[in-house]
mmCIF file of the C-alpha atoms, coordinates in Angstrom:
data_MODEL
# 
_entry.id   MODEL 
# 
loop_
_atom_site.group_PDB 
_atom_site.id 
_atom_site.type_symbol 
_atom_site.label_atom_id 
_atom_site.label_alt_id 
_atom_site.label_comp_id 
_atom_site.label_asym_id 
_atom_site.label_entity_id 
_atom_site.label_seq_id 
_atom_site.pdbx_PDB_ins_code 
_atom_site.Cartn_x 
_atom_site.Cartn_y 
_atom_site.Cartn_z 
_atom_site.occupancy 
_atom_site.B_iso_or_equiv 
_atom_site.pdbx_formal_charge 
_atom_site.auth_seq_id 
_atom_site.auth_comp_id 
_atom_site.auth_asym_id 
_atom_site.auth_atom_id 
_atom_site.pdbx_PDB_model_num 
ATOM 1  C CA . UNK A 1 1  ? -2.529  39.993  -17.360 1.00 0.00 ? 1  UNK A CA 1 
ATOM 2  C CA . UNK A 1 2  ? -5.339  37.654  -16.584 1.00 0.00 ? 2  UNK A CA 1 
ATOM 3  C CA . UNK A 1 3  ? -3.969  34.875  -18.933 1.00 0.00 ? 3  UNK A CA 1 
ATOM 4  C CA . UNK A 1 4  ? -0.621  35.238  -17.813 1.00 0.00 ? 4  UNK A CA 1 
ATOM 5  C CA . UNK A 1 5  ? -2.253  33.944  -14.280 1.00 0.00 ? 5  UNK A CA 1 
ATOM 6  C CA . UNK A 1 6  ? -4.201  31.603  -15.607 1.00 0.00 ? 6  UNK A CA 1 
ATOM 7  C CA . UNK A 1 7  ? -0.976  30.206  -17.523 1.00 0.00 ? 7  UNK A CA 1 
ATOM 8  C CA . UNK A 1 8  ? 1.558   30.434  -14.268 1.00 0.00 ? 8  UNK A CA 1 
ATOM 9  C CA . UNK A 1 9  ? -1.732  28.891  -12.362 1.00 0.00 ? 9  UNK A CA 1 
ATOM 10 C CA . UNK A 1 10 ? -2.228  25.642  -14.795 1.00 0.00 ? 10 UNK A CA 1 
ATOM 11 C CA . UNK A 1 11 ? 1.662   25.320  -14.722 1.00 0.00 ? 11 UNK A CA 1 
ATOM 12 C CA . UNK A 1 12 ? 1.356   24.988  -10.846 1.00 0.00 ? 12 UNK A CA 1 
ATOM 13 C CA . UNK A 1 13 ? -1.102  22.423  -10.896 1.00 0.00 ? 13 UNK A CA 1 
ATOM 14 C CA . UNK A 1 14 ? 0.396   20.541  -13.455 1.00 0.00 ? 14 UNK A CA 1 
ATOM 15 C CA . UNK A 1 15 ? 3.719   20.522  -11.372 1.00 0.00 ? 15 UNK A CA 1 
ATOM 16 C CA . UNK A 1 16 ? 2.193   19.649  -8.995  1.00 0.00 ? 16 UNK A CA 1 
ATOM 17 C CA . UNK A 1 17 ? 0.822   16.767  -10.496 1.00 0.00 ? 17 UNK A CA 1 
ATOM 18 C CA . UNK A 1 18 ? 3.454   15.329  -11.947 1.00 0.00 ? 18 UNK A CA 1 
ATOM 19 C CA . UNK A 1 19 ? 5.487   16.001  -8.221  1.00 0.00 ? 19 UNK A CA 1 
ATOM 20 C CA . UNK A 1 20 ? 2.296   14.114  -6.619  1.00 0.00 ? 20 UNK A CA 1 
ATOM 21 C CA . UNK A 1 21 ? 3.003   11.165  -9.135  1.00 0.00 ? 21 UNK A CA 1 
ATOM 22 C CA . UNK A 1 22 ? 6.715   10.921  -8.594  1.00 0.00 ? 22 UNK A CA 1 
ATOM 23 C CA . UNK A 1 23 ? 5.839   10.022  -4.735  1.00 0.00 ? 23 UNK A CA 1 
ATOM 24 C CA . UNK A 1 24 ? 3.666   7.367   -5.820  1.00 0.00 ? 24 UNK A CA 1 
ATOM 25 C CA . UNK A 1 25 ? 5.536   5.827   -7.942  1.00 0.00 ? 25 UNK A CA 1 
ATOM 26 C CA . UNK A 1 26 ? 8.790   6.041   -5.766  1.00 0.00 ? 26 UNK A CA 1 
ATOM 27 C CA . UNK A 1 27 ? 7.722   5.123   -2.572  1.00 0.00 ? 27 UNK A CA 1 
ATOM 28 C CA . UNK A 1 28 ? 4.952   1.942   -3.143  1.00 0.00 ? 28 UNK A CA 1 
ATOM 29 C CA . UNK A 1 29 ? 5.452   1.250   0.473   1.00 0.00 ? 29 UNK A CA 1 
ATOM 30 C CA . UNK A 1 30 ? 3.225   4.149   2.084   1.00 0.00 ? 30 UNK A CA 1 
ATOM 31 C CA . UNK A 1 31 ? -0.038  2.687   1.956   1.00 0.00 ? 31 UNK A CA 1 
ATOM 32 C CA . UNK A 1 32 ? -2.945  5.106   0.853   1.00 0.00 ? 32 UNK A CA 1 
ATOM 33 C CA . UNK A 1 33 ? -5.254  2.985   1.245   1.00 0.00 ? 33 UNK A CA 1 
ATOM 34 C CA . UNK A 1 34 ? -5.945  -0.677  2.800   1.00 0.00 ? 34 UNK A CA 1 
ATOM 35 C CA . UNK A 1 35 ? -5.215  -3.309  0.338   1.00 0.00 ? 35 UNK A CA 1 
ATOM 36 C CA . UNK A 1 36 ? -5.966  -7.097  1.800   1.00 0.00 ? 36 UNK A CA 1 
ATOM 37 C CA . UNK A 1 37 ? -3.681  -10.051 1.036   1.00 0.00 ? 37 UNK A CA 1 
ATOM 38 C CA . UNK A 1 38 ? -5.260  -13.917 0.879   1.00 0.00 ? 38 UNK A CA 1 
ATOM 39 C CA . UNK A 1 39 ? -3.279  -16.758 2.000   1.00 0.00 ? 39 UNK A CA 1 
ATOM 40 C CA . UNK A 1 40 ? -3.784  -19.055 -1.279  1.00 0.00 ? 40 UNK A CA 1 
ATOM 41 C CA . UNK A 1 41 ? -3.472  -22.273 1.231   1.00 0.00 ? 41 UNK A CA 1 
ATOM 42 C CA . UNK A 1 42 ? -6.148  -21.264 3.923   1.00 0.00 ? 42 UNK A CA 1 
ATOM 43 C CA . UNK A 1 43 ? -7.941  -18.544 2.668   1.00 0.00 ? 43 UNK A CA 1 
ATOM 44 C CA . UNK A 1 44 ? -6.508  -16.428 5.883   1.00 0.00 ? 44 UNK A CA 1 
ATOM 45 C CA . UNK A 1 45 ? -6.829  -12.950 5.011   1.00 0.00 ? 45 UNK A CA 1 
ATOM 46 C CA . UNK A 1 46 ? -4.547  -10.375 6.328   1.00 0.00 ? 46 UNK A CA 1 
ATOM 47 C CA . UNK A 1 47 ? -5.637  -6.389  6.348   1.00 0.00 ? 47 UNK A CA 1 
ATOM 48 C CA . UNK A 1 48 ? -3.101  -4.115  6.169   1.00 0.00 ? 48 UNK A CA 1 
ATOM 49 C CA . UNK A 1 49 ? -5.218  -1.334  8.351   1.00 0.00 ? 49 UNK A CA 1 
ATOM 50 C CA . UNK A 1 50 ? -5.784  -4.475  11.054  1.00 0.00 ? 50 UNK A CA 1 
ATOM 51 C CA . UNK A 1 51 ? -2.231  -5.892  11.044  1.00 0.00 ? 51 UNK A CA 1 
ATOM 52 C CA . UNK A 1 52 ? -1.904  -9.193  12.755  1.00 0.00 ? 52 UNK A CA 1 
ATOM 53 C CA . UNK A 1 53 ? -1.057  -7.974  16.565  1.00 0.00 ? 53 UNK A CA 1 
ATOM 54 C CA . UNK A 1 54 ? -1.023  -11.426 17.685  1.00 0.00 ? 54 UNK A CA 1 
ATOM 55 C CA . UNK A 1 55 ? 2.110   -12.118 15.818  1.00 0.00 ? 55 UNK A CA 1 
ATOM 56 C CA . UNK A 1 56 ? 3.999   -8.929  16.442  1.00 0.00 ? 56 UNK A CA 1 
ATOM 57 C CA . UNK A 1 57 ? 2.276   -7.059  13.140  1.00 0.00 ? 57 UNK A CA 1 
ATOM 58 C CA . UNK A 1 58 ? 1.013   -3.443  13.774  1.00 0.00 ? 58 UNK A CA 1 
ATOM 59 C CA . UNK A 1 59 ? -1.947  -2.188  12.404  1.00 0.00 ? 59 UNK A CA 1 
ATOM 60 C CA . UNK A 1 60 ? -1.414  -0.166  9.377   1.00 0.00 ? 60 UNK A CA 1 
ATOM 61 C CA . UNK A 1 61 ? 1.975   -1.731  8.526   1.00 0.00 ? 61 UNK A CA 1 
ATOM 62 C CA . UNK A 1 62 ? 1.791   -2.733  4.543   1.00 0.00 ? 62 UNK A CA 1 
ATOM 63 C CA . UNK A 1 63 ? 2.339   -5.811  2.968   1.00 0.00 ? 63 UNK A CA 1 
ATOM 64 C CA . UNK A 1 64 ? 5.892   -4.770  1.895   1.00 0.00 ? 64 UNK A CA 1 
ATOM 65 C CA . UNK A 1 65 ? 6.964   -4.396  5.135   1.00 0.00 ? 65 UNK A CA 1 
ATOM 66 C CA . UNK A 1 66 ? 6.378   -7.618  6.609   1.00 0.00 ? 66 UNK A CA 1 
ATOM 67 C CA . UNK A 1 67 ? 9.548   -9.466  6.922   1.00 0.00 ? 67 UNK A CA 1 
ATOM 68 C CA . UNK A 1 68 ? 9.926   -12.353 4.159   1.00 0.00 ? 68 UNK A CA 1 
ATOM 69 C CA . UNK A 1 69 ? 10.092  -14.627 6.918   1.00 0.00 ? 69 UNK A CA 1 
ATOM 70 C CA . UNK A 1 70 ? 6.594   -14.494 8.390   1.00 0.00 ? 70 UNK A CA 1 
ATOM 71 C CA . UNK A 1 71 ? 3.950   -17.087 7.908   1.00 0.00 ? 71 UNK A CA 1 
ATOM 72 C CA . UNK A 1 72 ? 0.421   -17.140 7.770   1.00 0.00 ? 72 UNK A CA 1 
ATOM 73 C CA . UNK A 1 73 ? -1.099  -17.687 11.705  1.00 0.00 ? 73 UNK A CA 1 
ATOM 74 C CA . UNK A 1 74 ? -3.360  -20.346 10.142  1.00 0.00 ? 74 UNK A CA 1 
ATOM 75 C CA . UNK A 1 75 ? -1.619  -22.617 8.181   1.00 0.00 ? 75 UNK A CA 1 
ATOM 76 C CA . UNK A 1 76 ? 2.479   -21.412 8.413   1.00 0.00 ? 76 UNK A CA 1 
ATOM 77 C CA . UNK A 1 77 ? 1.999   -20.939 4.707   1.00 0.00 ? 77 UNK A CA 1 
ATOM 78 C CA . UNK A 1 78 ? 5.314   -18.199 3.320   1.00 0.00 ? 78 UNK A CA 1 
ATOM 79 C CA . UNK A 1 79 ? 4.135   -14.699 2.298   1.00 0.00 ? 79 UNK A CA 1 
ATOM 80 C CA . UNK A 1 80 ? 4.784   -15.744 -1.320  1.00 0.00 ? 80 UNK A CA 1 
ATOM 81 C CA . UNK A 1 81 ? 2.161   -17.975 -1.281  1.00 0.00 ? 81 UNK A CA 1 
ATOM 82 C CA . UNK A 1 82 ? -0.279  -14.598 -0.410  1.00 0.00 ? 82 UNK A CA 1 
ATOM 83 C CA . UNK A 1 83 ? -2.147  -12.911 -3.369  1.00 0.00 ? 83 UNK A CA 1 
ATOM 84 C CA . UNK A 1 84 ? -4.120  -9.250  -3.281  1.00 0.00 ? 84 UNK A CA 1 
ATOM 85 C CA . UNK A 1 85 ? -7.313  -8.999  -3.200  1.00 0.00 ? 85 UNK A CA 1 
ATOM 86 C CA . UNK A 1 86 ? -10.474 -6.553  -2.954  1.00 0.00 ? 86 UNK A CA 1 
ATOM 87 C CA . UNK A 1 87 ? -12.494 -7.161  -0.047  1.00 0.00 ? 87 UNK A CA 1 
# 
């Protein structure tokens, strides 16, 4: 009886898992955690938990969802010319 627990218990968890991988995988956009993006031009750095309220960016929105069309405050650099980095 007690292995038939343990087996419907370790089956959970390892749905579980692979359910909790699924969401990251599928939806890149929710950010779990602050990632900062360097204008290559400048050297402006924009933090996704600080946003850029001066130019209509809330705090906490991610990288993915600022519109192709922004620039960087600093320099008017495009957002492709941003690159990730650890802060």
């Amino acid at each position: 009886m007690l292995c038939m627990c343990l087996r419907a218990l370790v089956f959970s968890l390892t749905r579980m898992a692979t359910i909790a991988s699924f969401i990251v995988v599928t939806r890149p956009d929710i950010v779990t955690e602050s990632r900062t993006w360097m204008c290559l031009i400048c050297g402006w750095i924009y933090d996704e938990a600080v946003g850029d309220s001066d130019h209509g960016i809330a705090p906490g929105t991610a990288w993915a969802d600022i519109p192709l069309n922004w620039a960087c405050p600093e320099c008017g650099a495009r957002k492709e010319d941003f690159e990730m980095v650890q802060v």
